[in-house]
C-alpha positions as a Markdown table, in Angstrom:
| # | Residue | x | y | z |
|---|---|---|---|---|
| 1 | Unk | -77.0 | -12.0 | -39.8 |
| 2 | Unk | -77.4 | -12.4 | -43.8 |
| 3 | Unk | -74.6 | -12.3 | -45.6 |
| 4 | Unk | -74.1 | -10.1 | -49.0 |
| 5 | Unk | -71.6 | -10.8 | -51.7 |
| 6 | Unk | -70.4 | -7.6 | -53.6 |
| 7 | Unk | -68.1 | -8.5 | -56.8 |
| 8 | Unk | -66.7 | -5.9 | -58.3 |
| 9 | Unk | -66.1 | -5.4 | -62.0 |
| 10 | Unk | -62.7 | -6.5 | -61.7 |
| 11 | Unk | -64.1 | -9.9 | -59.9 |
| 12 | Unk | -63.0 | -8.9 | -56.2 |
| 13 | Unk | -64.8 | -10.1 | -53.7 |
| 14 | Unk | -66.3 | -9.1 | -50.4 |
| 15 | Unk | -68.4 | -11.2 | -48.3 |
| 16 | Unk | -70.4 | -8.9 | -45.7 |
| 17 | Unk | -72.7 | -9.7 | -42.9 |
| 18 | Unk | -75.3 | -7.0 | -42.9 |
| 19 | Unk | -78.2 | -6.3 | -40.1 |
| 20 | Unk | -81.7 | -6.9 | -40.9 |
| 21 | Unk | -82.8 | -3.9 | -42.6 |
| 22 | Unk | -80.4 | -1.9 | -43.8 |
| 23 | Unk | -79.9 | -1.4 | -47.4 |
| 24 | Unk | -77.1 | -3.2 | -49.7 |
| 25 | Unk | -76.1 | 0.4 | -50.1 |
| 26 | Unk | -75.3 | 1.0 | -46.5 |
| 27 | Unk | -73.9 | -2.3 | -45.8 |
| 28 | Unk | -71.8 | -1.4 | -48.7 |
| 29 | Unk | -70.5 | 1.7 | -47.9 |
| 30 | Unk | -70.3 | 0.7 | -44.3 |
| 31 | Unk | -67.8 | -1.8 | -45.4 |
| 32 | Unk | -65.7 | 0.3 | -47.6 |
| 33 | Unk | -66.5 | -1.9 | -50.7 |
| 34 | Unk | -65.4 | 0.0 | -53.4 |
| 35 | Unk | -67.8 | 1.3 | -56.7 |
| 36 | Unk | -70.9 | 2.0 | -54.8 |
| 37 | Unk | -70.4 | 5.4 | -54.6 |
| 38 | Unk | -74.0 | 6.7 | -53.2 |
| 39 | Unk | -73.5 | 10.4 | -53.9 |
| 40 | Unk | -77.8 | 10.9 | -52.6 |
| 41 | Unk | -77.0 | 9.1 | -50.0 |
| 42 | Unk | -79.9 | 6.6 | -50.4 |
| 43 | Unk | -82.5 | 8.5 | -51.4 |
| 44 | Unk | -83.4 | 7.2 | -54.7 |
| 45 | Unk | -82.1 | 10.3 | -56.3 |
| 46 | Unk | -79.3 | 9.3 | -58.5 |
| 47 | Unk | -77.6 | 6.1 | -60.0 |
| 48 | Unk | -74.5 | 6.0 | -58.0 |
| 49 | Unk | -74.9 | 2.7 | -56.2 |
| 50 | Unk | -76.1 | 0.3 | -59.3 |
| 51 | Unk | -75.8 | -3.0 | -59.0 |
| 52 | Unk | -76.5 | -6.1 | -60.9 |
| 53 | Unk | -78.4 | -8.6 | -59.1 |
| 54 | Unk | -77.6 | -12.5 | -59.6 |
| 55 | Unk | -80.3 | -13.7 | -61.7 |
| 56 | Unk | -80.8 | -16.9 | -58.7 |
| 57 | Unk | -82.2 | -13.7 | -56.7 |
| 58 | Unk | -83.9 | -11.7 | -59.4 |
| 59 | Unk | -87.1 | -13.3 | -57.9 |
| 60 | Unk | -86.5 | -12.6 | -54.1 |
| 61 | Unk | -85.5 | -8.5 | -54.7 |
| 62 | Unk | -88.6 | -8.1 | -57.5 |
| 63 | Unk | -88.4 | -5.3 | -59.8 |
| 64 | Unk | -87.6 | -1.6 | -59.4 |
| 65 | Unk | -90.4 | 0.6 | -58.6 |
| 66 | Unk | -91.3 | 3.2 | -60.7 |
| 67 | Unk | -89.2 | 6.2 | -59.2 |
| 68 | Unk | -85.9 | 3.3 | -58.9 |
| 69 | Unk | -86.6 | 2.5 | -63.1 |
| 70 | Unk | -86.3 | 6.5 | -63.9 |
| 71 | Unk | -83.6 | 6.6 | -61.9 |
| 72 | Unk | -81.7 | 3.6 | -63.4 |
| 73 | Unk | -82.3 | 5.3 | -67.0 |
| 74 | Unk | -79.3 | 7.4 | -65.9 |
| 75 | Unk | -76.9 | 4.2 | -64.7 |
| 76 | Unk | -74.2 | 3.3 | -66.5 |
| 77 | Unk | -75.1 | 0.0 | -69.1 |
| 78 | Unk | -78.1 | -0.7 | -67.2 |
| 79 | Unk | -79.6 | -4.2 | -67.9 |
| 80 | Unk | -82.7 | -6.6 | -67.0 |
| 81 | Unk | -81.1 | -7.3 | -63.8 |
| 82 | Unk | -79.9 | -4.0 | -62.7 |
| 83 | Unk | -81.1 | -2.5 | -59.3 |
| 84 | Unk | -80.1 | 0.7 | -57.0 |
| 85 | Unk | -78.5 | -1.1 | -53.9 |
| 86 | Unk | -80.2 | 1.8 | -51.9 |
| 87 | Unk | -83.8 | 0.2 | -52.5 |
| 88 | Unk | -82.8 | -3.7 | -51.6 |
| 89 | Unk | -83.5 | -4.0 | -48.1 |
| 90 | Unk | -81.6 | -6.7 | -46.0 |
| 91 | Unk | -83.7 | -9.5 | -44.8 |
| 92 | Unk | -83.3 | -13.2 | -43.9 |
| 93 | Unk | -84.6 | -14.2 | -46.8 |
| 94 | Unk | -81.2 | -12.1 | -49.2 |
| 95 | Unk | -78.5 | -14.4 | -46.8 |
| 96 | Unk | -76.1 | -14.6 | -49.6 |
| 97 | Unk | -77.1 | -12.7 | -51.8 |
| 98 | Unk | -74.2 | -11.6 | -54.4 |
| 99 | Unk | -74.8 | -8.3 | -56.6 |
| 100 | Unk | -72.0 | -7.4 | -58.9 |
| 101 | Unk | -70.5 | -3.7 | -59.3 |
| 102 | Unk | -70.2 | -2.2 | -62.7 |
| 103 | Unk | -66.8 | -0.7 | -63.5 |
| 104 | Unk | -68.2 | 2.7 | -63.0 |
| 105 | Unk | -71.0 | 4.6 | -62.0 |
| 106 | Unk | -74.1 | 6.7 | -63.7 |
C-alpha cells in the first residue's frame, strides 16, 4: 500500500498507508490527521482540505483542473504548489508522497 506523509503546520508528522484509490482527503480524515477539515466532503466544493504538495511530486499529481483552481481561489495563502487533497487520487506511483497542511483552512 503507498504511503502518504501529512505535516502539519506545526511540523507533526503522520505517515499513513492508504489503499489504491482513495483520495489524500479520505486517507486523511480516515486517520484523524488533523487540519484537513473536508467540510464537502470531497466533492470539490470548498477549500477545506488544502494541501501543499512537495515540489519532488509537483510532477506526478499535475495541476488542478479547472473547477479544483476556482476552488483554491477561496483557500487560505494558496501558492504554486497548492492542491485540494480531495482531487489526488492514491496510486502506486504517490508511495511517499508528503503534502503539508496550512495552519488553517479556506
Amino acid at each position: 500500500m503507498p504511503r502518504i506523509i501529512y505535516i502539519t503546520h506545526d511540523e507533526q508528522r503522520f505517515e499513513v498507508e492508504a489503499a489504491n484509490g482513495a483520495t489524500v482527503m479520505e486517507t486523511a480524515v480516515k486517520a484523524n490527521v488533523p487540519g484537513i477539515e473536508a467540510e464537502c466532503g470531497g466533492a470539490c466544493a470548498c477549500a477545506t482540505c488544502h494541501v501543499y504538495v512537495d515540489p519532488e511530486f509537483a510532477e506526478m499529481v499535475g495541476e488542478a483542473g479547472p473547477m479544483e483552481a476556482d476552488m483554491l481561489d477561496f483557500a487560505w495563502e494558496p501558492a504554486a504548489n497548492s492542491r485540494l487533497s480531495c482531487q489526488l487520487r492514491v496510486g502506486d506511483a504517490l508511495d511517499g508522497l508528503i503534502v503539508r497542511i496550512p495552519a488553517r483552512q479556506g
